[in-house]
TIPA-794617 format. One record per residue: x, z, y of N, C-alpha, C, O, CB in turn. Coordinates in steps of 0.05 Angstrom, whole numbers, plus 5000, padded with zeros to 4 digits. Atoms other than C-alpha are relative to their C-alpha. Glycine has a CB too. Layout:
<atoms>
XZYXZYXZYXZYXZY
...
</atoms>
This chain:
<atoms>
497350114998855532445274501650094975501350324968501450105026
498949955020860232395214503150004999504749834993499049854985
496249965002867332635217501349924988500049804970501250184996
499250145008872332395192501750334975502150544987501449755024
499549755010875132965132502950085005504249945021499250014971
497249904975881733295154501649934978504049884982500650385017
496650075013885533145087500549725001502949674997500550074966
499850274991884632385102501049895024501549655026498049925001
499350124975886832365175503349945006504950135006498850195020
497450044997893232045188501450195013500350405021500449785010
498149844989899332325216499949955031500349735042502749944988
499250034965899432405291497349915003497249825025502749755013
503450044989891632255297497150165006496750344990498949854983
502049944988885532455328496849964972496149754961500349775031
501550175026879732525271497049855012495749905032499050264971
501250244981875031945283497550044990496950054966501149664997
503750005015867032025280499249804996500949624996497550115015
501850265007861831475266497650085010498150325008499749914968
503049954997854231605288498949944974499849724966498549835022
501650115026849931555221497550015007496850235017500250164974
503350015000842531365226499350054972499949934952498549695009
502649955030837931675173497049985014496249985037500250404983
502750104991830931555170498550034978499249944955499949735011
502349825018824531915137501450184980503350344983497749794980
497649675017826732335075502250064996503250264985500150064975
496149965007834132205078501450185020503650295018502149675005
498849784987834632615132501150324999503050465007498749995013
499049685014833833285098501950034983502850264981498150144982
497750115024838833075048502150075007503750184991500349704995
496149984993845433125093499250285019497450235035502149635025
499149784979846133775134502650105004504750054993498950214996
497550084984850533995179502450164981501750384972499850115035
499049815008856634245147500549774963502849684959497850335007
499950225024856233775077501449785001501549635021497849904994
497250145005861833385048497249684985497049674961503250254968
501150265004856832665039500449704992501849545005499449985016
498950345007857231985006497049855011494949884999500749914956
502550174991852131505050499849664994501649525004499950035033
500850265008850130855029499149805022497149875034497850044982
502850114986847630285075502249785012504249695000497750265027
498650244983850729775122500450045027498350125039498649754999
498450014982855029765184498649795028499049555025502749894986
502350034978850229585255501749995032503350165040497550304997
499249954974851829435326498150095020496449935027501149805008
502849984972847229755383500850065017502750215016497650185002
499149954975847629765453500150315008498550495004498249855018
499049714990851330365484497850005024497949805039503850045010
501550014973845730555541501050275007499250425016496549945001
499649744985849831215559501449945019501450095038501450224986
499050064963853930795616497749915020498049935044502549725004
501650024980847530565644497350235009495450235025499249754994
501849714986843931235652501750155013503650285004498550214979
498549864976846031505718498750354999496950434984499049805035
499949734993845832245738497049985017497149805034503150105019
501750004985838832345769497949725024496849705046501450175011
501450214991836031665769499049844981498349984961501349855016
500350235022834230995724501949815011503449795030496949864996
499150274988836030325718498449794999496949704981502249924989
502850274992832129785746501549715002503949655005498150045039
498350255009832929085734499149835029497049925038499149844964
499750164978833528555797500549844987502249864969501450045020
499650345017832527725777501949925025501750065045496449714995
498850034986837827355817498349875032496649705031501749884984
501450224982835627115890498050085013497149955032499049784987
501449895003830827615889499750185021501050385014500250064981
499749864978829727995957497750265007497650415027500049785021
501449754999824128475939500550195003501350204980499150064987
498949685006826129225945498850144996499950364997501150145014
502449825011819429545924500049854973498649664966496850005019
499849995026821429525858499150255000499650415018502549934987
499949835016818630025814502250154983503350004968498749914989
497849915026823730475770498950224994500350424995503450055006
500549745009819830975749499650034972499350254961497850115013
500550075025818730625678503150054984502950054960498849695001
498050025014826530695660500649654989499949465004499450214979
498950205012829330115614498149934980497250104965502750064990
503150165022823829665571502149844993502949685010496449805014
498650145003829129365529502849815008504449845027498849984998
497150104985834828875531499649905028501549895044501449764985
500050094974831328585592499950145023500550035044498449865002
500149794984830329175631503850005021504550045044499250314975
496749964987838829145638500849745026502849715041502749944967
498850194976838628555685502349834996502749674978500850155022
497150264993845028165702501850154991503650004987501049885036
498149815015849428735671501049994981499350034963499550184997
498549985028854128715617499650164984499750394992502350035000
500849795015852329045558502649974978503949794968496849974988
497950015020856829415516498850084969496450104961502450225011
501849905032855629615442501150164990503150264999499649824976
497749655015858130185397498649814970497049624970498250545009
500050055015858230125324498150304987498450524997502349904996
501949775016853230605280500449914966501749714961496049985013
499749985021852830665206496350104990495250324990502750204996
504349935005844030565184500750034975500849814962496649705007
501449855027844130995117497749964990495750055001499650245003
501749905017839830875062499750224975498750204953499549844993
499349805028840831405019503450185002505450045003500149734967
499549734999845032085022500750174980498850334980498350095008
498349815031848332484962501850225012503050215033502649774975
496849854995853433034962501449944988501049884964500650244997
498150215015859632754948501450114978503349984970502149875017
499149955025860933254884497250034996495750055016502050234992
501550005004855633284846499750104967497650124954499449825011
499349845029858733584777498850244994497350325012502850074997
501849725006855934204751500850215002499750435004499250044979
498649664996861734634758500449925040501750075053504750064974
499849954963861134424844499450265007497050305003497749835019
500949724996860835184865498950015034500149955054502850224994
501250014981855135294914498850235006497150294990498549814999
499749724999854636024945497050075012496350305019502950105019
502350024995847035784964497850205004498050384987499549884986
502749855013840336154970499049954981498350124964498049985012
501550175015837435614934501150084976499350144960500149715007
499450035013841835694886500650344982501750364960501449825009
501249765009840436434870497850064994497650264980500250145012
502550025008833636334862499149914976496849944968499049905014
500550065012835136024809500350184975501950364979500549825005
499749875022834436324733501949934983502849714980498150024989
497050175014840136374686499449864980501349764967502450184987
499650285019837235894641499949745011500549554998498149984979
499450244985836735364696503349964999505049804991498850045031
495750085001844235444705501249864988502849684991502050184991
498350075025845735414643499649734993501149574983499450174976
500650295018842434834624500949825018499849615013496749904992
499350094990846434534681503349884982504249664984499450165022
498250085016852734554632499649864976497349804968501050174994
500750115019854034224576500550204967501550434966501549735004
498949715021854934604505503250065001503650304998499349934963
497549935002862134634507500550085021502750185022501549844992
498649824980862334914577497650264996498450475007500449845036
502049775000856035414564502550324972502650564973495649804980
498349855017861735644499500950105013500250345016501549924985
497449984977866835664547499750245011501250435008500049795024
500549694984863536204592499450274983499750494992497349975019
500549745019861536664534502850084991503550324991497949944972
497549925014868836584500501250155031502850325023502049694985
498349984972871536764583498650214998500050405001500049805028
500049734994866837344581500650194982501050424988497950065009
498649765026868837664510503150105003503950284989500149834967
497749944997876237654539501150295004499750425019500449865016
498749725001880038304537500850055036501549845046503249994975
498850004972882038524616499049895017500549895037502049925003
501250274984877237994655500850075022502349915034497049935002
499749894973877738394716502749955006503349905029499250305004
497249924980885438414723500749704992502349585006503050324990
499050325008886037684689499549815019501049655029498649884974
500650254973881337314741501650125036502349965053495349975006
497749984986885337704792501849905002502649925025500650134999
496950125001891837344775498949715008500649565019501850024965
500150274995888436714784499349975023498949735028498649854985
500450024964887036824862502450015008504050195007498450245018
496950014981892936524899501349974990503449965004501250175013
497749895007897136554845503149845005504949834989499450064972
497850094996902436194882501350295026503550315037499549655011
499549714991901536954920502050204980500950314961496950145001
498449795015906737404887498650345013498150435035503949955009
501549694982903638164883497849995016497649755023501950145022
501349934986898138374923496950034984494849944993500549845022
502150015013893338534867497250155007495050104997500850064978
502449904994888939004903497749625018495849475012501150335027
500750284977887438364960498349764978496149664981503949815016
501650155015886437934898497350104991495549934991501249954980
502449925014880738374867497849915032495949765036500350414986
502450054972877538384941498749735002496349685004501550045032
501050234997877837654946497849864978496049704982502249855003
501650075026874937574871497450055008495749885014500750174972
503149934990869137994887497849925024495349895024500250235005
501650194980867837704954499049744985496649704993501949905025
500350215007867337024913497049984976495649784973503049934991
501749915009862337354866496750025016494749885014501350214994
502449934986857437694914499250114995499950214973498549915004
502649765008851738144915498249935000498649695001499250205013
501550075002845138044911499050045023499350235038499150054982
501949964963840337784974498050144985497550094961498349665024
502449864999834838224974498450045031499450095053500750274986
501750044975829338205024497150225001495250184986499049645001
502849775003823838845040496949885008496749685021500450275026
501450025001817138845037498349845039496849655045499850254984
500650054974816438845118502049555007502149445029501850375020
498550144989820738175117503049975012504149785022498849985012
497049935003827738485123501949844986501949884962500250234987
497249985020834138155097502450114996504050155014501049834998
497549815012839138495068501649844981500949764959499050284982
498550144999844738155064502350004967503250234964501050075028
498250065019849537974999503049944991504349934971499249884995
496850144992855837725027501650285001501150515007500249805036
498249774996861338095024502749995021504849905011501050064971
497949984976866138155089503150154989503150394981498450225026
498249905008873638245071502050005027501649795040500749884975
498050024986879438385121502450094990502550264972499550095020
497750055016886638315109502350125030502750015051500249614985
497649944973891938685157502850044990503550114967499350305017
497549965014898638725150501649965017500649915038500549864977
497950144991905838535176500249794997499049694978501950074996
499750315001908237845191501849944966503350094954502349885034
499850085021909637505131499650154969501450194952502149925005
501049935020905937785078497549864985495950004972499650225006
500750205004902337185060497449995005495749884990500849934980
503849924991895337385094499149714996497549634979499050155040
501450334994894336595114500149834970499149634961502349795029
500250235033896036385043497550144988496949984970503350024970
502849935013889436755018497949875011496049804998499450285002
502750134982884836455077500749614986499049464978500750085051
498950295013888435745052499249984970498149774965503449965001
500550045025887235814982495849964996494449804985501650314983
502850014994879935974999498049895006495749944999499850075010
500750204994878635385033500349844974498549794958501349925023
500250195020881634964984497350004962496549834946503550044994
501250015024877435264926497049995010495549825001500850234981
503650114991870235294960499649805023500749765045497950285012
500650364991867234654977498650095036498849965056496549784971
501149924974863635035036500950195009499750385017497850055000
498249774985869735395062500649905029500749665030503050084983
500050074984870835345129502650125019502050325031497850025005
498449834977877435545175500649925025500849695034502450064994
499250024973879235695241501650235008502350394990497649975016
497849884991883736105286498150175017496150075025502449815014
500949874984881536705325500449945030498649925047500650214993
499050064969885336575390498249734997496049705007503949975009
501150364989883635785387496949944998495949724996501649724977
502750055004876635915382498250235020498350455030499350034965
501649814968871636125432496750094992496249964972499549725036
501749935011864636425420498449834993497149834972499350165008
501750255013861235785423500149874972498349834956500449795017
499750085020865135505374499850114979499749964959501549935001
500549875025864236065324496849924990496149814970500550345004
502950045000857036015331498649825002498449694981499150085011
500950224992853135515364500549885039501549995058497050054989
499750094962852935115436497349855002496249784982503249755014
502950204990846434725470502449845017504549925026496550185024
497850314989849934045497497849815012495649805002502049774967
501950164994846333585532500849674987503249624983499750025031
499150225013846232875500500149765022498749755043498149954974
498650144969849332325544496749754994495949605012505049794997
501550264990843531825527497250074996495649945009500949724982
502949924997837032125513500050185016497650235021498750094977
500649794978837932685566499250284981499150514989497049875023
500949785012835833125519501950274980503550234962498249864986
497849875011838833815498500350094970498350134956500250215015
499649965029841333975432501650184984503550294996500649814992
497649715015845034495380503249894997503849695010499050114959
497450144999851934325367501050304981501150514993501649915037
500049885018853534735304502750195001504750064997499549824981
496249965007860435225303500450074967498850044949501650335021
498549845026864835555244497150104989495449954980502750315010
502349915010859435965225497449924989496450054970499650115014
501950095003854135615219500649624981498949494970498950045030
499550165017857535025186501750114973503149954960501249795015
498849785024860435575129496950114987496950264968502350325018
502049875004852835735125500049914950500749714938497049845029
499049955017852735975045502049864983501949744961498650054993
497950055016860035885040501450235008500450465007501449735002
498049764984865436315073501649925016503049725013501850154984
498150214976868936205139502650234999502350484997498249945045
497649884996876236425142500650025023500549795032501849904988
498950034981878936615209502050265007501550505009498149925017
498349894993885336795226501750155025500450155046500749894991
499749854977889037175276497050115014495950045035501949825020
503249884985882237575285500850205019499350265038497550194977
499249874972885838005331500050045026499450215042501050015002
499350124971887737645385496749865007497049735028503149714998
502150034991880337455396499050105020498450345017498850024988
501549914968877337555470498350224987497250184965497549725021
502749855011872538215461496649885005494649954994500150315016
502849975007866837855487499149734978496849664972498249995030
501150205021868637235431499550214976498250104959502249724993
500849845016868037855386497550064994496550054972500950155003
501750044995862237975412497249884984495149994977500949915015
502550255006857837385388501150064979503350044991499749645012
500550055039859037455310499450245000500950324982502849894972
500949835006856038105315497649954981497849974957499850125019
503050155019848537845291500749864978499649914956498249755016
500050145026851737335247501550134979501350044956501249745002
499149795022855637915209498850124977499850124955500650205011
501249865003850538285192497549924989497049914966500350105017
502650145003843838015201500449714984499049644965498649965032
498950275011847537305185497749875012495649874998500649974966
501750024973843637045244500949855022503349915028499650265011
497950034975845636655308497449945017495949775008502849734998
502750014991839736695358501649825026504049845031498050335006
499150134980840036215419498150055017495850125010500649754996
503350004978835536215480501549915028501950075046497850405006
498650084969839335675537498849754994498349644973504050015007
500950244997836735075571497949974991497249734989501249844992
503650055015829435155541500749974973499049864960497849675009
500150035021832335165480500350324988501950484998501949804994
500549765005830135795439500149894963498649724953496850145019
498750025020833535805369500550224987501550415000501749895005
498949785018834636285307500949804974499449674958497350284992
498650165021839635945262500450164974499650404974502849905011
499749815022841436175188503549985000504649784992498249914970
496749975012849136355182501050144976503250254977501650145019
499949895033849236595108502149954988502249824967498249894982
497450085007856736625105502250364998502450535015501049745029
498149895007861537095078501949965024501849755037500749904975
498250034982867437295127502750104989502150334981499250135023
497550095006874937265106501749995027502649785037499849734986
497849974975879137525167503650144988504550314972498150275026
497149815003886737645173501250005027501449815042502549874978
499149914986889538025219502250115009502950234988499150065001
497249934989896538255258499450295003496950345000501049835028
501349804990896439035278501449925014503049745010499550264993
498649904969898639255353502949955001504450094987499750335007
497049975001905439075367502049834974504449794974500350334996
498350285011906938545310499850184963499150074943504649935022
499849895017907939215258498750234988499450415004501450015003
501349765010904539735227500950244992502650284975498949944984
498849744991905340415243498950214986497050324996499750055027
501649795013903940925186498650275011497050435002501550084982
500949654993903441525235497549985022496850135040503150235016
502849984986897341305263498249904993498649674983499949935022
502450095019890541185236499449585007500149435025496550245014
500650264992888040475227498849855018499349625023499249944987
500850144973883740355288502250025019502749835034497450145015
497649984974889840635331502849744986504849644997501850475001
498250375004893539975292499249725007500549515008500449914970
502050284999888039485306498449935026496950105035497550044977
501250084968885339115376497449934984496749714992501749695023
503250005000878139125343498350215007499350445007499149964976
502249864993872339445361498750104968498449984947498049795019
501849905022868439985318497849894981497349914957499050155009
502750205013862339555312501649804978501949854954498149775028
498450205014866138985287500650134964499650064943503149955021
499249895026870139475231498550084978498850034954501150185004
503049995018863539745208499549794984499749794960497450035017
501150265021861239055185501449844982500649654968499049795015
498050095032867738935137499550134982499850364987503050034997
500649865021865839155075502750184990503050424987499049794979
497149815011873539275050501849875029501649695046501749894957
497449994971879839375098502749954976502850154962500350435025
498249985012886439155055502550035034502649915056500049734974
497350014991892939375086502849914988503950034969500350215007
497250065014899539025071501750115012501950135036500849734997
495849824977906839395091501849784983501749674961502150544985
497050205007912938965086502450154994504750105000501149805026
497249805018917039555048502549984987502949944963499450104980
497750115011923839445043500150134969499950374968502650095020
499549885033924739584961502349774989502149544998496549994975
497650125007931339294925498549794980498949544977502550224985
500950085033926839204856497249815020497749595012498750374970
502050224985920838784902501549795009501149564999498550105026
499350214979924438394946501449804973500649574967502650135031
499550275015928338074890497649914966498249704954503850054991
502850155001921537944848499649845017499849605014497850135001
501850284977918837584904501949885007501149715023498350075032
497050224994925937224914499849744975499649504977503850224994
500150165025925637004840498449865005498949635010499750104975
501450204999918736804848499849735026499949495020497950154997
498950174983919436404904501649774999500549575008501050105012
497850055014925436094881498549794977498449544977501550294989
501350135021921635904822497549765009497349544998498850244984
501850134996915835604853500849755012499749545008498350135011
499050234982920135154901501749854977502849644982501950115030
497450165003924634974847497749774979497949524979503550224980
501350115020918534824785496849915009494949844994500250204978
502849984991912634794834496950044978496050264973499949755015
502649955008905834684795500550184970499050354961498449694997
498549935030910234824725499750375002498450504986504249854999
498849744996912435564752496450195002496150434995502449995036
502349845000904635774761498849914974499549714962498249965025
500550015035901035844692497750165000497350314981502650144976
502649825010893836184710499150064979499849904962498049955006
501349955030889936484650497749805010497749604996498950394987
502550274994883835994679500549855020501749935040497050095007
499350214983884035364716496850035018494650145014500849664980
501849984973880135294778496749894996494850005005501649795024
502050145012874834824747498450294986496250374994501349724978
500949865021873735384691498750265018496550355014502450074977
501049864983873735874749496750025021494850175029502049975012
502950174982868135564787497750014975495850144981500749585011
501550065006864135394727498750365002496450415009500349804978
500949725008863836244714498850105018496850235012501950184992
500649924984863036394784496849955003495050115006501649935017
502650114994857235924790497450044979495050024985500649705003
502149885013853836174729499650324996497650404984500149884975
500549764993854636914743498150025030496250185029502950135001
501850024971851236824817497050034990495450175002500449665019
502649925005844936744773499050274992496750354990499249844984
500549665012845937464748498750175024500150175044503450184989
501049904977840937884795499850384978497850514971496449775016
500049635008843438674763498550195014498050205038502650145004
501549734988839739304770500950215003503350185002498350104989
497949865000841939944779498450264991496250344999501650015028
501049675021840740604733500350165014501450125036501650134973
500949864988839341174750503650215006504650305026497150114983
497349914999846641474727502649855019505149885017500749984972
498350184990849340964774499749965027501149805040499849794986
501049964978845641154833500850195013501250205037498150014998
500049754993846741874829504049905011504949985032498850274969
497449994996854541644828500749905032502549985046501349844976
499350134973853741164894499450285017500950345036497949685010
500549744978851141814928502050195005502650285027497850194992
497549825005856742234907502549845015503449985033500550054965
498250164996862341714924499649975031501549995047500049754981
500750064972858541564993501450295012503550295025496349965006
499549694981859042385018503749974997505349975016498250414977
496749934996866742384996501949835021503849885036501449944971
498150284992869241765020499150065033501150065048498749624984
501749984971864841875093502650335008504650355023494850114994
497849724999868542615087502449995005503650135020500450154977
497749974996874342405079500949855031502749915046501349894974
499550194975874441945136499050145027498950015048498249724996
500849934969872042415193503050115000504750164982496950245009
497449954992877642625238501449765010503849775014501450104980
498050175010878541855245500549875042501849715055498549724966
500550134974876041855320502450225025504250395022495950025007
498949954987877841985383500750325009498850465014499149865012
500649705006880642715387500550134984499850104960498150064999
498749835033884443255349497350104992497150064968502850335003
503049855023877243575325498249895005496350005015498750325000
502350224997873442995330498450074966499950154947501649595005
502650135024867642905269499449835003496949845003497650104996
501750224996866142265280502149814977504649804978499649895037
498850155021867741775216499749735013497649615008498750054970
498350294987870741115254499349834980498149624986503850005004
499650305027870840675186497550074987495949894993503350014971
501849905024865440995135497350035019496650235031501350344983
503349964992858340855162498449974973499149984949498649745025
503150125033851340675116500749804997499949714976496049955004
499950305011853540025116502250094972502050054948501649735028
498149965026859340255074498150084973498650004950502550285006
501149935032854740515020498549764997497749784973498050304994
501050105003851039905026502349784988501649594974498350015017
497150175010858039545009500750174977501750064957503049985024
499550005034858939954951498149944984498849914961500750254990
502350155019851839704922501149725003501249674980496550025010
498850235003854939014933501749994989501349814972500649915015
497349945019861539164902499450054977500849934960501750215007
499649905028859039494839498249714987498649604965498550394994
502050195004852838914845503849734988504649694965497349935041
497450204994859838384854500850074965500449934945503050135033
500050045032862338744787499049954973500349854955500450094995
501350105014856838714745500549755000501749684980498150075003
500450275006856238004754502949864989503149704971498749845028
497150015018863937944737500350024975502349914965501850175006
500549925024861738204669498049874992497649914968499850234997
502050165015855737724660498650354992498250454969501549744968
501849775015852038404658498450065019499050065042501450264988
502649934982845138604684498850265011496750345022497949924987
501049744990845639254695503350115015505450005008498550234971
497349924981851639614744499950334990498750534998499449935041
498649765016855140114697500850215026501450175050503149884979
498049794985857640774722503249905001504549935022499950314984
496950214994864440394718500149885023501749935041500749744981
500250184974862839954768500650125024502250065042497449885004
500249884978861340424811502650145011503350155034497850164998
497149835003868040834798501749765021502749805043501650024958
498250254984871440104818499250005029500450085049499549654989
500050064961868239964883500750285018500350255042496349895013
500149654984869340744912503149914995504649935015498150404980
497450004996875940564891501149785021502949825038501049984974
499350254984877039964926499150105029500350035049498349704988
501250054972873140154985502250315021502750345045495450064997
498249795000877840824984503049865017504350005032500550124966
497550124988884040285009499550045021501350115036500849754995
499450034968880540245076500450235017500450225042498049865013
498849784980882540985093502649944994503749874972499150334996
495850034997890140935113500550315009500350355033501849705035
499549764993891841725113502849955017504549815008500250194974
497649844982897141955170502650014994503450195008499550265001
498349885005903242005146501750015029502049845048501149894975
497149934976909142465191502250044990502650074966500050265018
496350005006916442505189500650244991499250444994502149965029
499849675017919243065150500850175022501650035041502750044972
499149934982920943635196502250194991502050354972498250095016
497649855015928043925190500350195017499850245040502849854995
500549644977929244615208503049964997504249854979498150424983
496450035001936944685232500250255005498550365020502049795023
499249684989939945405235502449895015504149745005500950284973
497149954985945145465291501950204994501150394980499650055025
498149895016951145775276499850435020500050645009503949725005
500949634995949846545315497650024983497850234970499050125038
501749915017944146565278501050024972500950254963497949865003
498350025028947446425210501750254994501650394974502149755002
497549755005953246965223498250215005499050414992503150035024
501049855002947947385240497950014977497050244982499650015019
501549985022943347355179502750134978502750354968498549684993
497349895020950547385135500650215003501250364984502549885001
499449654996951648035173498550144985499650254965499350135028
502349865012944948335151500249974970499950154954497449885010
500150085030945448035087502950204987502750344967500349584997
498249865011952048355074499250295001499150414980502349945011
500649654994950149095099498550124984498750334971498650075027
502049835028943949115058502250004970502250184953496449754990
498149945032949348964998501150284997500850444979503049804997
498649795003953749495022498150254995498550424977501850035023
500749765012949049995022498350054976497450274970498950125016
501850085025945149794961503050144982502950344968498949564995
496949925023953149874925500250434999500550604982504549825027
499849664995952850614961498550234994499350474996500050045022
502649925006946450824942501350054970501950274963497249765006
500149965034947950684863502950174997503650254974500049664978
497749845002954551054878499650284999501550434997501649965021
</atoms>
């Protein structure tokens, strides 16, 4: 079935599918989740889902006809099988031929396939003036804080959030063990904050720039829909997958918002696909292990609408431990009253509504962005030995610093900082290397991601405590205080 795409659907409408027939190799061609241009011609065939009843057939009777040992155990043999019955028809769409409907070189595709490949395949995917292009983009002075500015930048501020999103867009390297293990590449970002701090304009931008971005709403979505469902099909009887978010984001990234307000047991179900990037099924005889090879991009509300510095970040957040574990980074936004902010972000604002596209002025355009992204992905970095010893070091502190975070004044138990976290700073420093077009992951790198991954402890802060002297105590200290004078005066007398 072929949807209809959501920036095309009129105002006030319902988006309208089509059925598409493919047939022999054109089938592998479109999967689920792909933006498609199909070729072919426009078909009428009989709808036979009103004449298949609930726990029977349909048998055909000639008029006049007074037999009643009819057979129906054969079902419907064609149009004549329907008898004296009105037949209705549906419209289908018989495909010859199947494309993706970009097919340019800078299309950014966050693929397996497309990691496998070597960086001189890539390359030779450009042409010479965009292969320049990416060398002149990586000799640039600042890359790191430059392609930062170009995430969102209708976002005022929030440059840590940008680097997170950059690097998510990057990646890490899949790697897979000897036993058949995968070990996963994606990088999981979450975004918390107060209301209006433009969390949903990052999951929006996100979409708009990858072709295989996918959003949805935490509340308005139920576990099926994240994942998958078995459906029964109204005319073959037969049951089938029915694809969700997840699995139609498969290597892209699904955005979903208000992750908060999510049921715990729709939480639940994206455990496997977090992680493992996985969605196993086993209903109706149907026994299924899907691939969900998607990046996750959540934003979130804390408890109560606001965020409360004097209490740690799980005591701000309706998620579950498990869950927190499998974000790589945690950004927190505060909505801080400041005189010198607020009117920045007034100006800009201001500006954007008054000069719209004019008022933004990235150092790279989105195109240019994409082509870099898509030829760094082929970069598969290693990691030195000076760069190893540092993830070890950075792991013990960061884990250290974070116990105390559980339940319990002398708890030891580190709430945020598991192994996965060190396995998110080999992704992160992996994420920077490839930001640098470089094949090996500097001790720098490593410095960055420990830093970054350092945001997702939120230390405690308490209220100052004021000590008040009451006034008998006061006249009594002044007493003392005077007496020792006097006799200090009497003494040197």
């Amino acid at each position: 079935i072929n949807a209809e795409y959501g920036a095309e659907i009129p105002s006030g409408s319902m988006p309208r599918t089509v059925d598409v027939i493919l047939r022999h190799d054109v089938v592998e061609k479109a999967k689920a989740g792909d933006k498609c241009i199909f070729s072919g011609c426009l078909i009428a065939i009989p709808d036979m889902s009103h004449y298949r009843m609930v726990g029977g057939t349909t048998q055909s009777v000639s008029k006049g006809s007074s037999n009643t040992n009819v057979k129906n155990d054969d079902g419907i043999k064609g149009l004549g099988g329907l008898g004296t019955k009105d037949i209705s028809y549906k419209l289908c769409f018989l495909a010859c031929t199947a494309q993706s409907s970009d097919t340019s070189p800078s299309y950014l595709s966050l693929s397996e396939d497309q990691q496998l490949n070597t960086e001189e395949d890539v390359a030779a995917q450009f042409t010479p003036e965009e292969r320049e292009e990416i060398e002149y983009i990586r000799t640039r002075s600042n890359l790191y804080q430059q392609m930062a500015k170009c995430i969102a930048p209708a976002v005022y501020g929030h440059e840590e959030v940008k680097r997170g999103i950059l690097l998510m867009l990057f990646g890490g390297v899949h790697k897979s063990t000897i036993e058949g293990i995968q070990l996963r590449g994606d990088i999981n970002v979450c975004v918390v904050g107060d209301p209006s701090t433009s969390k949903s304009q990052f999951l929006k931008w996100v979409v708009s720039f990858l072709p295989r971005a996918v959003y949805t709403s935490g509340k308005a979505s139920s576990a099926a829909g994240l994942t998958a469902t078995v459906v029964k099909d109204s005319e073959s009887g037969e049951f089938n997958i029915e694809a969700g978010a997840l699995m139609l984001a498969d290597n892209g990234i699904c955005c979903i918002d208000e992750f908060d307000k999510m049921d715990p047991k729709d939480q639940v179900a994206i455990h496997e696909a977090m992680e493992q990037q996985t969605i196993s099924i086993a209903k109706a005889g149907v026994k299924a292990n899907l691939h969900a090879r998607t990046a996750v991009l959540a934003a979130a509300n804390p408890i109560g609408g606001r965020y409360d510095k004097q209490k740690t970040l799980r005591a701000n957040l309706n998620i579950t431990p498990a869950i927190m574990s499998r974000f790589d980074l945690f950004f927190v936004v505060l909505d801080d009253c400041d005189s010198i902010t607020d009117s920045n972000i007034a100006r800009h604002i201001v500006r954007v509504h008054q000069h719209r596209d004019a008022a933004l002025a990235p150092t790279f355009s989105s195109s240019q962005l994409q082509r870099y992204i898509k030829f760094a992905r082929s970069i598969k970095p290693i990691i030195i030995p000076e760069s190893a010893e540092l993830l070890v070091k950075y792991y013990r502190q960061i884990r250290q610093a974070d116990v105390g975070g559980g339940i319990g004044p002398r708890s030891k138990t580190a709430y945020r900082i598991t192994v996965r976290q060190l396995e998110s700073l080999i992704r992160l420093s992996e994420a920077l290397a490839r930001l640098h077009l470089d094949d090996i992951i500097q001790p720098a790198y490593v410095e960055e991601a420990a830093r970054l991954l350092r945001k997702s402890i939120i230390h405690v802060e308490t209220d100052d405590i004021i000590l008040s002297i009451s006034s008998n105590i006061s006249q009594t200290t002044n007493k003392f205080l005077n007496n020792n004078n006097n006799n200090n005066n009497n003494n040197n007398n």
